[in-house]
Kinemage of the C-alpha trace (Angstrom):
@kinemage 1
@onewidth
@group {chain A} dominant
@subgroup {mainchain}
@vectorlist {calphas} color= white
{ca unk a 1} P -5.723 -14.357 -38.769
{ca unk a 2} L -5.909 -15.294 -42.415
{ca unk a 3} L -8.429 -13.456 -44.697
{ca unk a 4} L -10.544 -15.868 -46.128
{ca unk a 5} L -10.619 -13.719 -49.334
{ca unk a 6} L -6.840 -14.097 -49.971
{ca unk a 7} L -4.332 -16.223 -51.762
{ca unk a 8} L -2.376 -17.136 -48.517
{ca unk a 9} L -1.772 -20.675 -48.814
{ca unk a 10} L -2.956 -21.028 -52.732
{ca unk a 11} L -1.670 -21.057 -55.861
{ca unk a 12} L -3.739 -18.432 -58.565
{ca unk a 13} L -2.343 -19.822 -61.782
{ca unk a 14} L -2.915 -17.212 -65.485
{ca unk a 15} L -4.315 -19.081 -68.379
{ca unk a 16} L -4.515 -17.685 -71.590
{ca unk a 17} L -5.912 -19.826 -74.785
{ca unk a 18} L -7.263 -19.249 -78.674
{ca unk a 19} L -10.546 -20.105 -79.468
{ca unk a 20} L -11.971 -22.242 -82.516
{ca unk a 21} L -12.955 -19.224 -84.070
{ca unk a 22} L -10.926 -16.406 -82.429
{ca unk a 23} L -7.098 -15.837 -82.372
{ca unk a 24} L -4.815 -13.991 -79.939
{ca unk a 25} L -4.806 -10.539 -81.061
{ca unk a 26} L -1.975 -8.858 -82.650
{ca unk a 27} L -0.957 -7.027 -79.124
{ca unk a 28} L -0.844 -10.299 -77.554
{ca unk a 29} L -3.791 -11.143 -75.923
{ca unk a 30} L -5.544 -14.647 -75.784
{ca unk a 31} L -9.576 -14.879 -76.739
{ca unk a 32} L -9.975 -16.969 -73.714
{ca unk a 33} L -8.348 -16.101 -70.144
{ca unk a 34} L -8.847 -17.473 -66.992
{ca unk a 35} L -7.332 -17.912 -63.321
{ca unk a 36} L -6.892 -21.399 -62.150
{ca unk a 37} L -7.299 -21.347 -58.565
{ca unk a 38} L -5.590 -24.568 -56.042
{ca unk a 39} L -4.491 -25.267 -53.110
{ca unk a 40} L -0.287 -24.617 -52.853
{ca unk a 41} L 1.065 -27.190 -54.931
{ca unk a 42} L -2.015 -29.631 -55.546
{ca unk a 43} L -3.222 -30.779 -58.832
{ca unk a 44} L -6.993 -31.544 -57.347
{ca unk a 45} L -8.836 -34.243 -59.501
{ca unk a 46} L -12.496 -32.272 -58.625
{ca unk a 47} L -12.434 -27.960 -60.752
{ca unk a 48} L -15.639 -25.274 -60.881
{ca unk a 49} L -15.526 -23.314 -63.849
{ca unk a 50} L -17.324 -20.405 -63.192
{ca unk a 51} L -18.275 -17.795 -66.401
{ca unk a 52} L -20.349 -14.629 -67.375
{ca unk a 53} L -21.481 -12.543 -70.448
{ca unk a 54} L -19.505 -9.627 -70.031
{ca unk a 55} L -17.988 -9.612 -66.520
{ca unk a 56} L -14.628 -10.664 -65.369
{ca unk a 57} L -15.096 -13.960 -63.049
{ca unk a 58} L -10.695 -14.286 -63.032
{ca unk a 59} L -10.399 -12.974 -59.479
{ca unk a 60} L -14.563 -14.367 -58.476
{ca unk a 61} L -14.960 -13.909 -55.169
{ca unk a 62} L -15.445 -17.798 -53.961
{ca unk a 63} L -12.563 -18.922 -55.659
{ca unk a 64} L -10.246 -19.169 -52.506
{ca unk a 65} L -13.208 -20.536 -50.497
{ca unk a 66} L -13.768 -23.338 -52.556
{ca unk a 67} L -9.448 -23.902 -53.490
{ca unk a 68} L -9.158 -24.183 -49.729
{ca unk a 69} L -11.568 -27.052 -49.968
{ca unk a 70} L -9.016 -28.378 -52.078
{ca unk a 71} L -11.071 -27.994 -55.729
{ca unk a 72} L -9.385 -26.818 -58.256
{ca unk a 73} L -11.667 -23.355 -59.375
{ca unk a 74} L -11.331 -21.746 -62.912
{ca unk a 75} L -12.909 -18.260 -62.846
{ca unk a 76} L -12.815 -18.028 -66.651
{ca unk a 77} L -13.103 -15.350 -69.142
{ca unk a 78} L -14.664 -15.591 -72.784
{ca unk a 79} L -13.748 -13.145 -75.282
{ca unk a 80} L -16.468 -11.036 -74.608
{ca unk a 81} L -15.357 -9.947 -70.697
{ca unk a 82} L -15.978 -6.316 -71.156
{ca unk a 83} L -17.807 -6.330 -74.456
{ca unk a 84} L -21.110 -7.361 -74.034
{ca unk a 85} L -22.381 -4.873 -76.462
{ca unk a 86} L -20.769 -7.735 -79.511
{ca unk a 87} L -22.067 -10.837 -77.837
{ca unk a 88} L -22.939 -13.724 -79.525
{ca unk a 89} L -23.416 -17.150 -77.493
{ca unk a 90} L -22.318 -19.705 -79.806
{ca unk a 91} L -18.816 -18.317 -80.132
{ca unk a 92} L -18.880 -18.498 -76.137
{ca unk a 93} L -20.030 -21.606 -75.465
{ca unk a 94} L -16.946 -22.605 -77.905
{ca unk a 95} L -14.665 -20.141 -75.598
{ca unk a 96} L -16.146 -22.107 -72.652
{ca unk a 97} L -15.248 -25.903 -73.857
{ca unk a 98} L -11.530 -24.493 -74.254
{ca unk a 99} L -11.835 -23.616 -70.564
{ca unk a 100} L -13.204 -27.069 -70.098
{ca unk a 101} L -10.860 -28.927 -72.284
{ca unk a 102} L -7.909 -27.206 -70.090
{ca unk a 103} L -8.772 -28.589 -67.560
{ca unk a 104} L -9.575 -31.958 -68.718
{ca unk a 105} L -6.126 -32.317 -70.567
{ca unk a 106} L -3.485 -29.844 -69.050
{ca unk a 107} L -5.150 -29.433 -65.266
{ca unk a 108} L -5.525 -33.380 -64.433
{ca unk a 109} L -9.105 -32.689 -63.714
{ca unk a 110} L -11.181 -35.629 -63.655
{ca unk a 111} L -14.446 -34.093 -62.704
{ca unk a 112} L -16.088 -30.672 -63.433
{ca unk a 113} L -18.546 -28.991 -61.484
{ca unk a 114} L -20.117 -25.995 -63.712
{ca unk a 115} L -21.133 -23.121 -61.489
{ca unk a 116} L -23.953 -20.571 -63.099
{ca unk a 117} L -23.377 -17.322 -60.971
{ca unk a 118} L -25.164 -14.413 -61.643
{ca unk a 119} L -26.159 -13.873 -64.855
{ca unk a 120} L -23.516 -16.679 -65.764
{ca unk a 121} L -26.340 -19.130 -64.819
{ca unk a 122} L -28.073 -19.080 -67.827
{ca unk a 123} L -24.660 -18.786 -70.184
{ca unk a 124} L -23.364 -21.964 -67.984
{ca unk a 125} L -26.938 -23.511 -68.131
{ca unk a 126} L -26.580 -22.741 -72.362
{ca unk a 127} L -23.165 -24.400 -72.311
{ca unk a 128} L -24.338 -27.829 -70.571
{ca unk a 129} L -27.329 -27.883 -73.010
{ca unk a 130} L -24.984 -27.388 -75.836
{ca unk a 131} L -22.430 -30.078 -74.251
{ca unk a 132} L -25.425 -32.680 -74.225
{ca unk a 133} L -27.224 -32.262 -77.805
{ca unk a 134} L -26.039 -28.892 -79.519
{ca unk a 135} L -28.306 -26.634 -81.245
{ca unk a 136} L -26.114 -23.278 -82.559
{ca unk a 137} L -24.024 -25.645 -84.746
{ca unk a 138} L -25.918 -23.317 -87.778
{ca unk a 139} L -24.695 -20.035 -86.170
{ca unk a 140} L -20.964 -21.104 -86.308
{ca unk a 141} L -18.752 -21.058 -89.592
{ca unk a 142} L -17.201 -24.291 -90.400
{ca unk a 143} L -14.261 -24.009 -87.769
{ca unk a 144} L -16.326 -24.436 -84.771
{ca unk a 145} L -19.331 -26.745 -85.832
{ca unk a 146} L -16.802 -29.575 -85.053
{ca unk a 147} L -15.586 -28.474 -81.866
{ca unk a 148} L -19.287 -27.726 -80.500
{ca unk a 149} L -20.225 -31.351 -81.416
{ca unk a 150} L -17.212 -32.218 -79.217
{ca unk a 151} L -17.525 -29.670 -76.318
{ca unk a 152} L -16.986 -31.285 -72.795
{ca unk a 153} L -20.101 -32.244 -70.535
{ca unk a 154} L -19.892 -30.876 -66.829
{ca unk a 155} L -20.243 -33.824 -64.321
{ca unk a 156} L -22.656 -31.209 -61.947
{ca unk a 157} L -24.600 -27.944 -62.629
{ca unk a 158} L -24.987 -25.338 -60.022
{ca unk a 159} L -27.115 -22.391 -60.295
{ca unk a 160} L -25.893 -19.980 -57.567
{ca unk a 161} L -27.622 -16.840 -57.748
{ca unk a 162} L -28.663 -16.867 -61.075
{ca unk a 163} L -30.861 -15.028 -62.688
{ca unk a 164} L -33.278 -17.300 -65.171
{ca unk a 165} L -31.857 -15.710 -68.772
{ca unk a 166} L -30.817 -13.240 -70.628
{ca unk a 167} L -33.785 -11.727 -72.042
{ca unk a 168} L -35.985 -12.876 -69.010
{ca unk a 169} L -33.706 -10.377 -66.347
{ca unk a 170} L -33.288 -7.342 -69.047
{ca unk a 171} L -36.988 -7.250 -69.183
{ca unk a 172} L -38.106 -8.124 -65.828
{ca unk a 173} L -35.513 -4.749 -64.996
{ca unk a 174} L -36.487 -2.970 -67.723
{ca unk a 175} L -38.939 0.562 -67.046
{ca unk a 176} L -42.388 0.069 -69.288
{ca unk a 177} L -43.059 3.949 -69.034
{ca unk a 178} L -40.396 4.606 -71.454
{ca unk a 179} L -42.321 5.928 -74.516
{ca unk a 180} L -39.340 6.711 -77.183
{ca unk a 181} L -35.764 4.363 -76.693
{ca unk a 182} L -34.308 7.509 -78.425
{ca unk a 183} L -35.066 9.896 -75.388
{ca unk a 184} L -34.332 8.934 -71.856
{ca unk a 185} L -36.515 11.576 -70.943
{ca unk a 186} L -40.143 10.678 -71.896
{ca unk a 187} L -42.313 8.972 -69.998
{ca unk a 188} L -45.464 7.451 -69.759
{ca unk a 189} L -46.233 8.694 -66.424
{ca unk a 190} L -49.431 5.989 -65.803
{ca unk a 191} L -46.636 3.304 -65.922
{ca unk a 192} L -43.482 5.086 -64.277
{ca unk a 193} L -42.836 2.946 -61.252
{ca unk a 194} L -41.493 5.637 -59.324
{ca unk a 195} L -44.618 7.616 -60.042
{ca unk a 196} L -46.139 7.754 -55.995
{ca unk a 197} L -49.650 7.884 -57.703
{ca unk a 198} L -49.199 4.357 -58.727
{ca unk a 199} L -47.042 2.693 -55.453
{ca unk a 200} L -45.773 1.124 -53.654
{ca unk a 201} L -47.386 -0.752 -53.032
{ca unk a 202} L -48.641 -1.632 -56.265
{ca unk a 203} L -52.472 -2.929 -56.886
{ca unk a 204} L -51.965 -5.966 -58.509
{ca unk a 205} L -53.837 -4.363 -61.495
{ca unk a 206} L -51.091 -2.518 -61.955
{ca unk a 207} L -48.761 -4.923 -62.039
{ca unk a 208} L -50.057 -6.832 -64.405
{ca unk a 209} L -50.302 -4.023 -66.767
{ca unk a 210} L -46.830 -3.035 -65.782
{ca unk a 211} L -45.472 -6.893 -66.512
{ca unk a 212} L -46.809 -6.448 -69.844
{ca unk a 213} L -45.984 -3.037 -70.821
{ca unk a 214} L -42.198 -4.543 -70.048
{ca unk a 215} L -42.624 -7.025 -72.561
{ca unk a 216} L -44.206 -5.237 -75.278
{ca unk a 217} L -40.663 -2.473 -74.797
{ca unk a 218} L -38.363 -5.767 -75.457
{ca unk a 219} L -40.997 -6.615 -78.721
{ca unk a 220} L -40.961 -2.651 -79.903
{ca unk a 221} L -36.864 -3.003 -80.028
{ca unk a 222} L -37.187 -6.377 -81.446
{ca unk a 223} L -39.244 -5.505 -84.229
{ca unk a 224} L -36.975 -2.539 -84.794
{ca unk a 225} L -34.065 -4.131 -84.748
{ca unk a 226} L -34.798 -6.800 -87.541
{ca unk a 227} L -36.139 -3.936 -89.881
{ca unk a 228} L -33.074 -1.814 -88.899
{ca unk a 229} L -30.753 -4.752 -89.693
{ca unk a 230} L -32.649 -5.709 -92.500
{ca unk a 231} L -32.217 -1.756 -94.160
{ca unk a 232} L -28.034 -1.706 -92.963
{ca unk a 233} L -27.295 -4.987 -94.762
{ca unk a 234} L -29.321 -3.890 -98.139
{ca unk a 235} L -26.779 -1.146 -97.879
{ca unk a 236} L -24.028 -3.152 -97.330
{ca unk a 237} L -23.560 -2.232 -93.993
{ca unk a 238} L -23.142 -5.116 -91.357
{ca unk a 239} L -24.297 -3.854 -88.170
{ca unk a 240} L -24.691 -0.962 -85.822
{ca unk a 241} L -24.447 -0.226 -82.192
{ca unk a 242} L -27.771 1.428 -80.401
{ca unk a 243} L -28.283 2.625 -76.832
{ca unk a 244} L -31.096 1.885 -74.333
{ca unk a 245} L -31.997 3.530 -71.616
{ca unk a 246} L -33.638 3.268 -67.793
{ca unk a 247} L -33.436 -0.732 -67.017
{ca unk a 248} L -33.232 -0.435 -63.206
{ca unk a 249} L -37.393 -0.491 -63.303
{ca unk a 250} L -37.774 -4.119 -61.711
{ca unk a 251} L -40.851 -3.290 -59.243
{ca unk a 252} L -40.168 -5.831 -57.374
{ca unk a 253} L -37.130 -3.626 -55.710
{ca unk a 254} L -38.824 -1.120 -55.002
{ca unk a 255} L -42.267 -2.849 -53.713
{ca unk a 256} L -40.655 -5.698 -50.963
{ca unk a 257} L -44.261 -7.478 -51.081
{ca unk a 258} L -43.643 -8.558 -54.415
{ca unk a 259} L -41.946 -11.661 -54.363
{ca unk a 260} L -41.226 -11.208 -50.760
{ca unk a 261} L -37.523 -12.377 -49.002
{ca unk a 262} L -35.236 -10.819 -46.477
{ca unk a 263} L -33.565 -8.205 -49.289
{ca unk a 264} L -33.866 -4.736 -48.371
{ca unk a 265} L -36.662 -2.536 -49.625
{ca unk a 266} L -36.418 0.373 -52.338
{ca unk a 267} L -32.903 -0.796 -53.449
{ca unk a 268} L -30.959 -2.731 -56.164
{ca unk a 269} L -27.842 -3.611 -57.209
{ca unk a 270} L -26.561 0.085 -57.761
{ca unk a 271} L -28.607 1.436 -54.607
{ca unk a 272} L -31.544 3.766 -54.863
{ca unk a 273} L -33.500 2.292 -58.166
{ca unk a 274} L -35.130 5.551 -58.691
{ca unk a 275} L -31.645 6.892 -59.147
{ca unk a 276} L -29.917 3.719 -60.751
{ca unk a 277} L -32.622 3.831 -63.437
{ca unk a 278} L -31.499 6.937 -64.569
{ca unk a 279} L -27.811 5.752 -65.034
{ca unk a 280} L -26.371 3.051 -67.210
{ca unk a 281} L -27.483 -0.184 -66.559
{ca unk a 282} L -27.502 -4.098 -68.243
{ca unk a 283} L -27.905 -3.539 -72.313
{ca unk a 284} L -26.436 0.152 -72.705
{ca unk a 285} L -25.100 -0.526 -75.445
{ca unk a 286} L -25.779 -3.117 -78.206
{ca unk a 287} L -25.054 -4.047 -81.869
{ca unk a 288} L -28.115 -5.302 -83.487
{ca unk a 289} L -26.804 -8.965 -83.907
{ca unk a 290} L -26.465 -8.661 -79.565
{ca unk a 291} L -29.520 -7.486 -79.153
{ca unk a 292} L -31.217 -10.291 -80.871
{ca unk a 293} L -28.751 -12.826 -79.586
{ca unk a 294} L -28.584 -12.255 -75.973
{ca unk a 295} L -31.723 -9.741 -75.291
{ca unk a 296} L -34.800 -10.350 -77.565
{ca unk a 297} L -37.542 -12.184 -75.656
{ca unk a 298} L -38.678 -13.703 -79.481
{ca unk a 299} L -34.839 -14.640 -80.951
{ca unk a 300} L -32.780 -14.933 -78.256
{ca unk a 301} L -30.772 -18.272 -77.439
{ca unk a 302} L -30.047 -16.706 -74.422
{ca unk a 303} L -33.404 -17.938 -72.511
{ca unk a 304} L -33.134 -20.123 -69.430
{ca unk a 305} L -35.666 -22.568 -69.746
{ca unk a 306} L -34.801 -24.561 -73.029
{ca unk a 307} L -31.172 -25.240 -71.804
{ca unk a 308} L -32.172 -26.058 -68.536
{ca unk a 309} L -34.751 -28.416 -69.756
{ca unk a 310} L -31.869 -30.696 -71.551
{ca unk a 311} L -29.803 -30.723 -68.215
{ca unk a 312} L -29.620 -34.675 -67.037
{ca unk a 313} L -26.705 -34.498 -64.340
{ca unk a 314} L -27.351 -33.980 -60.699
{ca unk a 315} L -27.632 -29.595 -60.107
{ca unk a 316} L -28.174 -27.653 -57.066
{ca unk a 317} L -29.742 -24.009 -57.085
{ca unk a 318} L -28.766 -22.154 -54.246
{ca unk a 319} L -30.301 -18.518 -53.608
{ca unk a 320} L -29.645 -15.531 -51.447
{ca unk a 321} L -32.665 -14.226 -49.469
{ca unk a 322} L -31.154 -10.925 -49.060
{ca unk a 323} L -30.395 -10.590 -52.807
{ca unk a 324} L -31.898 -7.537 -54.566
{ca unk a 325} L -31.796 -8.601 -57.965
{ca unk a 326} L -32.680 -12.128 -58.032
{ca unk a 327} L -35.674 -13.063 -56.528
{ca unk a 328} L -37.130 -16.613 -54.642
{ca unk a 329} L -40.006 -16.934 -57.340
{ca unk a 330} L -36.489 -17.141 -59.818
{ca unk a 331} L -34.743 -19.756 -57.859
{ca unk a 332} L -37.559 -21.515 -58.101
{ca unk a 333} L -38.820 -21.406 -61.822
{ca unk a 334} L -35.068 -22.648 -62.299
{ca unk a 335} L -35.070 -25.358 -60.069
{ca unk a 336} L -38.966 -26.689 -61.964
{ca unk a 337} L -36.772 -25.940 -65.736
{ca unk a 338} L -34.080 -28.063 -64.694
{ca unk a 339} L -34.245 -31.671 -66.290
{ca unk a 340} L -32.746 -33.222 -64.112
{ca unk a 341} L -34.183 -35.896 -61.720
{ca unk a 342} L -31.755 -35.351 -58.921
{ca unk a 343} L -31.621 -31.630 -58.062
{ca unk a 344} L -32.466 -29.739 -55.131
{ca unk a 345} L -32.725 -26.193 -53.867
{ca unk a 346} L -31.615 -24.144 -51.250
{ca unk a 347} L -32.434 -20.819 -50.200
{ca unk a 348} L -29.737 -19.519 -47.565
{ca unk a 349} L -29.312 -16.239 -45.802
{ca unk a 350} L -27.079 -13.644 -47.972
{ca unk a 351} L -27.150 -11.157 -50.623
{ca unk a 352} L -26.165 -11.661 -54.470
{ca unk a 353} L -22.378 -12.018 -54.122
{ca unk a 354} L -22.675 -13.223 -49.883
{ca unk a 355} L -20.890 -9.895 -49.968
{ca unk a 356} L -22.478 -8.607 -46.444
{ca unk a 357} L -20.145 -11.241 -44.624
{ca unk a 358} L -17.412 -13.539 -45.215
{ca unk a 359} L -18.921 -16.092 -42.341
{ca unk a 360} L -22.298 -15.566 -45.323
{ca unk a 361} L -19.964 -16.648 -47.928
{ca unk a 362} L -18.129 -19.341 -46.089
{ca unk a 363} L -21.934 -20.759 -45.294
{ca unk a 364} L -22.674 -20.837 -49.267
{ca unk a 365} L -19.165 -22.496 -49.872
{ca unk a 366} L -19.887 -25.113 -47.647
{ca unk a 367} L -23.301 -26.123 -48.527
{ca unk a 368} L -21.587 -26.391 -51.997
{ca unk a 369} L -19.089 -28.115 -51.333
{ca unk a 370} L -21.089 -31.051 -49.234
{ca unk a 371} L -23.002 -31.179 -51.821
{ca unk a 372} L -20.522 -32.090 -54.233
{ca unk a 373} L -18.848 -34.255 -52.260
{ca unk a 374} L -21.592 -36.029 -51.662
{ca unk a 375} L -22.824 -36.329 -55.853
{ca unk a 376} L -18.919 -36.907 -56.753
C-alpha cells in the first residue's frame, strides 16, 4: 500500500536562488531554497507556495498530498529558516517573490495558490499585502525597493492553521507573572497560570487581568529595546542579541473552556505547558532589530490584520479543532480581517499539522483542493 506521506510516484525537485539583497554564501549556499514538489514528470500549470519565519517548510508535510492532486507545491525556504533570532520581513517578502517568480518563469506555473500555515499565515498574508500595494519599500536599501514594487500577486490565499501574527501569538503564549526578563525564575505568583490558587478554571476576572498583564510584558521589552538600541548605536555598536524566557503561558491550553474546541486539555505544542514553559519556546533568542520587527505589539510589521485587510483575491481559512495552539476565536478574527469579498471558512476535525492521522490530513487536502478547483 503506498504511504501517502512519500515520494512514490512524484518528483521532489531542489531549488536554490539569490535574493535582491542577499547572495549565496561563500560555502555555497543559496539565500533562498526550496523543494518543488509534482507529480512524475508533469509540469502542472496550478503551484502552492507554502513559507515560515524560521522553520523549514522544504519537506512540509502536505506536499505529496496536494502533488498527487497534480499541483505543483513549493515548500520554500527564506534566508532566515533556522535564524529567526535576525529576522526582518521586508528582506523575506523579497526572498518570497523569488520563490514566486520561479515558478512563474522557470516552473510553467500559470496560477499560484499562497498557503499561510502555521505561523507562515501571517508572513504569507504580509507577502500578498506587499504584492498588492507595498509598504516596507523604506526598510529596503536601493536593491530591493524595485523588486518589491514588482513582487508577484498570488491568484488565492489560504490560511491553514494560522495563527493571526507575529506579535499577536508571542503574546497571547507569553507568561504575565514573569517579573524580571533577566531571571527565568521570578514570578509574580498572583498571575502565574499554573498557580492552582488562581485555576483552572479561571474567573473571568482573572483573565482579563491576565490578558493584560501579557501585553504590558511585550510593551516592558518594547520600551527596552528602543532605549537599549538607542544606547548600542550611540556607541557605535549595531545590535545585540537578548533572551526571553517562559512563553508556553497561553491559558487557553491549559483552561479547555476558554475558547472551547475538540483539542485536548492541559497541553500544547511541546506537551505539558507547565513544563514547556519552562523550556525554550517561540522568541528565545532575538537581536533588537527582530524583536521590534517580528515581535513588538507597537512596531511590528509582522501583525495580521493590516495585511489581511489589503487581501482582494478569493481565500479560504481552514482550522483544526483539535489544534492546541491555534484556537477557533483565531480562525475566525482572520477570516472578519480578510478583505476579501469571496472567502469562506472551515473548521474540520484535526490537530495543527493533521498529524493524528493521515485519513485527517487527506480530509484537509481535499477540502483544499475542491476549493481551488473550484476558484481556478
Amino acid at each position: 500500500m503506498m504511504n501517502p506521506n512519500g515520494i512514490e510516484g512524484l518528483d521532489a525537485k531542489f531549488i536554490g536562488r539569490v535574493s535582491p539583497t542577499a547572495p549565496r554564501i561563500q560555502a555555497g549556499g543559496h539565500p533562498c531554497q526550496g523543494i518543488y514538489w509534482t507529480q512524475s514528470g508533469k509540469r502542472p500549470k496550478v503551484a502552492i507556495i507554502a513559507t515560515h519565519y524560521n522553520v523549514d517548510f522544504t519537506e512540509h508535510y502536505i506536499a505529496p498530498y496536494f502533488a498527487r492532486q497534480g499541483f505543483g507545491f513549493l515548500g520554500w525556504n527564506t534566508r532566515y529558516r533556522g535564524i529567526e533570532d535576525q529576522f526582518l520581513l521586508e528582506h523575506a517578502v523579497l526572498d518570497i517573490g523569488v520563490g514566486m517568480k520561479w515558478l512563474k518563469e522557470e516552473a510553467g506555473v500559470e496560477q499560484i495558490v499562497i498557503l499561510g500555515n502555521s505561523g507562515g499565515g501571517s508572513l504569507m498574508g504580509a507577502y500578498q499585502a506587499e504584492a498588492i500595494a507595498p509598504t516596507l519599500t523604506d526598510r529596503l536599501p536601493s536593491a530591493g525597493q524595485d523588486e518589491l514594487a514588482e513582487l508577484v500577486k498570488g491568484d488565492l490565499y489560504i490560511s491553514f492553521n494560522a495563527h493571526q501574527g507575529r506579535p499577536e501569538v508571542l503574546t497571547d503564549w507569553m507568561d504575565a507573572s514573569v517579573i524580571d526578563e533577566n531571571d527565568p525564575v521570578a514570578t509574580d505568583p498572583e498571575l502565574d497560570p499554573f498557580n492552582p490558587d488562581n485555576g483552572p478554571p479561571y474567573s473571568d476576572e482573572f483573565i482579563a487581568k491576565y490578558r493584560a498583564a501579557q501585553r504590558a510584558r511585550n510593551q516592558r521589552i518594547t520600551d527596552w529595546a528602543k532605549a537599549e538600541l538607542k544606547r548600542l548605536n550611540d556607541a557605535g555598536i549595531p545590535d545585540r542579541i537578548f533572551p526571553m524566557f517562559r512563553c508556553w503561558g497561553d491559558i487557553r491550553c491549559v483552561d479547555p473552556t476558554i475558547d472551547p474546541s475538540d483539542r485536548k486539555p492541559n497541553w500544547c505544542y511541546r506537551g505539558d505547558p507547565a513544563i514547556a514553559n519552562r523550556t525554550p519556546s517561540i522568541g528565545r533568542a532575538n537581536t533588537i532589530k527582530t524583536w521590534l520587527n517580528m515581535w513588538s505589539l507597537e512596531t511590528s510589521p509582522c501583525q495580521g490584520q493590516p495585511h489581511l485587510a489589503k487581501h482582494d483575491t478569493p481565500a479560504l481559512v481552514v482550522q483544526g479543532t483539535a489544534d492546541t495552539g491555534v484556537f477557533p476565536s483565531d480562525a475566525r478574527k482572520i477570516f472578519d480581517f480578510l478583505g476579501s469579498t469571496d472567502k469562506k471558512l472551515e473548521l474540520i476535525p484535526g490537530a495543527h499539522y493533521f498529524e493524528d492521522s493521515n485519513e485527517e490530513r487527506q480530509n484537509a487536502a481535499d477540502l483544499v483542493g475542491s476549493w481551488i478547483r473550484e476558484k481556478l
